[in-house]
C-alpha positions in Angstrom: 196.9 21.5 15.5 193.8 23.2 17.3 195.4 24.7 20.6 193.6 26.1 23.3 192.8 29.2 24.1 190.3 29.3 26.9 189.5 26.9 29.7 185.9 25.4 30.2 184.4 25.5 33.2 181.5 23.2 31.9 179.6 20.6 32.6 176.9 23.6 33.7 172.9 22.7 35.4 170.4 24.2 34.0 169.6 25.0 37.7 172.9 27.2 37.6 171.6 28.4 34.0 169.0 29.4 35.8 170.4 31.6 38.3 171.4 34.1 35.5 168.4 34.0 33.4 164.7 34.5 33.2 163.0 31.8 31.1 160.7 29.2 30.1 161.9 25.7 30.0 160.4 23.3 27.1 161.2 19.4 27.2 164.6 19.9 29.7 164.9 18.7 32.7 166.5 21.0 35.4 169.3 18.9 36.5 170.4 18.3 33.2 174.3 18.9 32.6 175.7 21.2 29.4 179.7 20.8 28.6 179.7 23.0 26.1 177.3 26.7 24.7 178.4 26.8 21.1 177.4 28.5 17.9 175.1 27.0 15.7 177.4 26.8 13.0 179.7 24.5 15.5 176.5 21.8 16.1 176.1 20.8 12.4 179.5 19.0 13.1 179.1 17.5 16.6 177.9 14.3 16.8 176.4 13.6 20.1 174.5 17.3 21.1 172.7 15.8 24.5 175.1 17.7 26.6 175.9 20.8 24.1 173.9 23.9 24.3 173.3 26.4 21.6 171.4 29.2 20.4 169.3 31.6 18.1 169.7 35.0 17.7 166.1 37.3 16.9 165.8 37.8 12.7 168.1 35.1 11.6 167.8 34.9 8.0 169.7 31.3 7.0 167.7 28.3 7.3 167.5 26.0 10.3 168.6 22.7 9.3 169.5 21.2 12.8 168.2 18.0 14.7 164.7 18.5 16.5 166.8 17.2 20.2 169.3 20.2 19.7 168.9 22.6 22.5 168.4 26.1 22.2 168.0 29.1 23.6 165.4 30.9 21.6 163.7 34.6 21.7 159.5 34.5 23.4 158.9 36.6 20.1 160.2 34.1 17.9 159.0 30.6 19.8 156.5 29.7 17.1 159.4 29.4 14.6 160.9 27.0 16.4 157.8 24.4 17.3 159.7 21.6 15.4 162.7 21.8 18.6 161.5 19.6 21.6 164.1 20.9 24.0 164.1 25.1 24.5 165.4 28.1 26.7 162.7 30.8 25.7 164.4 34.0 26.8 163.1 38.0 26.3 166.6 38.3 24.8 168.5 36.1 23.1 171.7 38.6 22.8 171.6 39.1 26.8 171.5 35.4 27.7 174.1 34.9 25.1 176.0 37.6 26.8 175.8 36.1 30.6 176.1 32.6 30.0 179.5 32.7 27.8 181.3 33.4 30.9 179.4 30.9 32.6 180.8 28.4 30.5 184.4 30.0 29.5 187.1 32.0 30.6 191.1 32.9 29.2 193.4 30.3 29.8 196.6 31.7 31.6 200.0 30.7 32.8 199.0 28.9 36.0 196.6 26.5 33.3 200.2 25.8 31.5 202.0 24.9 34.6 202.6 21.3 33.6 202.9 22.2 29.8 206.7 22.0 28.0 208.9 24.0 27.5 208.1 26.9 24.5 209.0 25.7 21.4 211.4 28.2 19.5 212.7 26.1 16.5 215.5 27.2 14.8 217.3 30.3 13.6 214.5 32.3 15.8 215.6 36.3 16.7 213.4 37.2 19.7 214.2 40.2 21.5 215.1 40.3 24.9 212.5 42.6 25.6 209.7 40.4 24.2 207.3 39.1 25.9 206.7 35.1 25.6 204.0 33.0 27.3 203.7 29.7 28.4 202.9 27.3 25.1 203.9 29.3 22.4 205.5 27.6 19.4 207.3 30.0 17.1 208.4 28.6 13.5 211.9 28.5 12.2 213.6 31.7 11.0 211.1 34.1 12.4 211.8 37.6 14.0 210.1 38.9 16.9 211.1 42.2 17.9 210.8 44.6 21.1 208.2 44.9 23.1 206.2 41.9 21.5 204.0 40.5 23.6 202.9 36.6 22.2 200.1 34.9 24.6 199.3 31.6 25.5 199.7 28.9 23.3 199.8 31.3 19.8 201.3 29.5 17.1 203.7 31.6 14.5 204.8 29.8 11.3 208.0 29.7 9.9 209.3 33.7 8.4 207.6 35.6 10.5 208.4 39.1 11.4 206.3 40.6 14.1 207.0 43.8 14.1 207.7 46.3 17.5 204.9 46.6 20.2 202.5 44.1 18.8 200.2 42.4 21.2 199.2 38.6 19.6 196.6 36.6 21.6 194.4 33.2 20.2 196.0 33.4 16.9 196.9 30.7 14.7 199.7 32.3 11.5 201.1 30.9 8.8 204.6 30.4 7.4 206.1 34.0 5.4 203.8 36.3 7.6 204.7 40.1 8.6 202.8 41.9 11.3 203.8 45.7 11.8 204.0 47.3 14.7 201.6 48.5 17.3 199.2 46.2 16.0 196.6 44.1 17.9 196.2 40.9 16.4 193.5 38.5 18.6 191.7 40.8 21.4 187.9 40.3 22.1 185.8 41.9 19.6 183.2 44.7 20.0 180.3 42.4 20.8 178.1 42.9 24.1 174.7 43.3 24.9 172.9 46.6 25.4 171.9 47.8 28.7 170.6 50.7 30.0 172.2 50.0 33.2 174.8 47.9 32.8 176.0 46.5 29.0 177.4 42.3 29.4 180.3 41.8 27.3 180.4 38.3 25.3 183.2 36.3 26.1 185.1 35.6 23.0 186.1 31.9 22.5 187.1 32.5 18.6 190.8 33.1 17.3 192.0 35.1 14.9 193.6 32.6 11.5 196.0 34.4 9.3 197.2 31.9 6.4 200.4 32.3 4.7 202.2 35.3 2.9 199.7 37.2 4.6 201.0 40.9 5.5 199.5 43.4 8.3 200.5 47.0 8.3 201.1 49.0 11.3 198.7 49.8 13.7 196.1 47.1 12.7 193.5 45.5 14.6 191.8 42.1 14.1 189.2 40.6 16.4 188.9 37.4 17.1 186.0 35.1 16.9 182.8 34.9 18.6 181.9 31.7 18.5 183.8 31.3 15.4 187.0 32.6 13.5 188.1 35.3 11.6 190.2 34.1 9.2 192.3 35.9 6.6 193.3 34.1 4.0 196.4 33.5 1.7 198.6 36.8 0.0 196.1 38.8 1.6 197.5 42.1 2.3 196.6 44.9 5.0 197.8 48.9 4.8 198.6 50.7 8.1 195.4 51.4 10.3 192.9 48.7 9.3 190.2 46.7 11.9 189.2 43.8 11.0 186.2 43.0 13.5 185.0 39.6 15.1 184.1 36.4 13.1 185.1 38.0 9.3 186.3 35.5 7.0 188.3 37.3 4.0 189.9 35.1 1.0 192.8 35.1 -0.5 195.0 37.8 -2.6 192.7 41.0 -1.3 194.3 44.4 -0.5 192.6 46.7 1.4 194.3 50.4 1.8 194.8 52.5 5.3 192.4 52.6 7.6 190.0 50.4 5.4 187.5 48.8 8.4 185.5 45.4 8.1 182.0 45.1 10.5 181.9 41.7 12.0 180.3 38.6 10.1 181.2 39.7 6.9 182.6 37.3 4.1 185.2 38.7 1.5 186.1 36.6 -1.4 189.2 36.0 -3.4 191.3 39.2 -4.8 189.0 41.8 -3.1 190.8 45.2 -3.9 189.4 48.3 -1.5 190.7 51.6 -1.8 191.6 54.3 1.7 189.0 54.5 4.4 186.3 51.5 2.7 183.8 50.7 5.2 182.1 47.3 4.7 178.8 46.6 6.9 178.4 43.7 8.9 177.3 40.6 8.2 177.8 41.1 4.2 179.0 38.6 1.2 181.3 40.3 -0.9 181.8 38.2 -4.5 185.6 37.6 -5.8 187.1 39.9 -7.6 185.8 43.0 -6.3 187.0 46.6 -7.0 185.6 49.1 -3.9 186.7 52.3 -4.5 188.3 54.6 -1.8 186.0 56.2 0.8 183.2 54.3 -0.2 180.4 52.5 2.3 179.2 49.3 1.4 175.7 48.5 2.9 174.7 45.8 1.1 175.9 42.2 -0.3 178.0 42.9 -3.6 178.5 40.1 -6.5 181.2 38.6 -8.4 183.5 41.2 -10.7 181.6 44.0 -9.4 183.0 47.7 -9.3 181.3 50.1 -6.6 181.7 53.6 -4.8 180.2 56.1 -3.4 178.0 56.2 -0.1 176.2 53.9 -0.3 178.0 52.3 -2.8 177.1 51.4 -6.0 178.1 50.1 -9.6 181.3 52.4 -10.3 179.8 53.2 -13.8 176.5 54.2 -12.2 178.5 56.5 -10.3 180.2 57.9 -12.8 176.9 58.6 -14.8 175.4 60.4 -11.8 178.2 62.7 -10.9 178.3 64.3 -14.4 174.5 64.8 -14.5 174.7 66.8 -11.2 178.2 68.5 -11.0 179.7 68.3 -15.2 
């Protein structure tokens, strides 16, 4: 079940594109329509890509396997790169445009969208307070607790077992069966992306949602950002102390733990049974291997393989560590 979350306000002109943007047009026509402005990631599964309009973003390191009709909006800097692509939006700034034109093309879907929709869908055995707060196209699984002051928001799905603790705020979420969420936690808000401005910074709108699979448990006082123009998606048995963030588009795997106020930059990719000690801080856009050990206090600045141990800032091997310490302090 894929629920949404947002409203699109495509098809868009590149005429209206146009209006927001300073750029040089390659191979498009300015009347031509765009229904959707997706994430690159997102295009490698789309079939037809005529009307869907993507983008690069300055320095990206993966390779570029997409079809030479895909249509991007590239950096002036970077334009030679990208001489294969017949159909281009060559901006200054890549992370501006990308900035403006997400809400051109989206914004939050609310109540008055859900007008015609049924009835919420509370199955059975469900304790929700009173004073919760429930919006329109929420389906709660069987058994679950909500408690007071809860606020759930448009279309969220909660599995079966939940417990969702007091004064938690739940937007574009997707949760699994057996799931706890303390209280005063944030679970779904837009995350900390925006472009810089001297003047005036442009918020990207955040089309994402946050996934948490099953048995997963959140401590109090957590926040987890939603998606970009993807996920962030915690997997199975993973389990959260009190005062963690977990920022936009971070994918973690299954059986971690991470200790209070342990915090996750966005883009990053945890693996399986990732164990980080009291106040880790993980860079963004990393790949940390399965079975990782990160000691407490530690700053991780770079990717880190499989069955690694590390600390220290910046961290390193454990052992390493260890070794220097006793050379410099006994």
């Amino acid at each position: 079940m894929s629920p949404a979350f947002y409203v699109n306000l495509g098809p868009v002109k590149l005429n209206k594109i146009l209006n927001y943007l300073s750029a040089d047009i390659v191979g498009l026509d300015l009347d031509c329509e765009f229904n959707e402005f997706v994430g690159i990631n997102k295009i490698k599964n789309i079939e037809n890509i005529e009307n869907i309009l993507s983008f690069i973003y300055e320095n990206h390191q993966e390779d570029i396997d997409l079809p030479k009709k895909t249509n991007l909006i590239i950096s002036k800097r970077e334009k030679d790169k990208f001489s294969k692509f017949e159909n281009l939006i060559i901006v200054d700034n890549v992370h501006e445009a990308v900035a403006k034109l997400s809400s051109v093309f989206y914004r939050d879907i609310n109540d008055d969208d859900l007008k015609q929709h049924n009835q919420d869908q509370f199955l059975d055995r469900c304790h929700i307070s009173k004073k919760a707060i429930i919006r329109k196209g929420v389906i709660i699984g069987k058994d679950s607790t909500i408690k007071d002051g809860v606020i759930i928001n448009n279309n969220c799905i909660l599995g079966k077992n939940t417990l969702i603790e007091e004064n938690t705020i739940i937007s574009n979420a997707i949760i699994g069966d057996n799931v706890r969420i303390g209280r005063n936690s944030s679970i779904g808000q837009p995350g900390f992306g925006f472009s810089i401005n001297n003047l005036s910074n442009h918020k990207i709108y955040h089309l994402g949602r946050v996934i948490l699979q099953s048995n997963v448990s959140i401590g109090a006082n957590c926040c987890i950002d939603r998606g970009s123009f993807g996920d962030t998606i915690v997997g199975e048995n993973t389990y959260f102390d009190n005062l963690c963030h977990i920022a936009h588009n971070v994918v973690i795997g299954n059986n971690c733990i991470f200790a209070a106020m342990a915090g996750i930059a966005g883009s990053s990719k945890i693996g399986n049974s990732v164990m980080a000690g009291g106040q880790v801080g993980i860079s963004g856009h990393l790949n940390i291997g399965n079975n990782v050990q990160i000691a407490a206090k530690s700053a991780v600045l770079k990717n880190i393989g499989d069955n690694c141990s590390v600390m220290g800032n910046p961290a390193i091997d454990k052992f390493k560590y260890i070794r220097k310490y006793k050379k410099f302090y006994g």
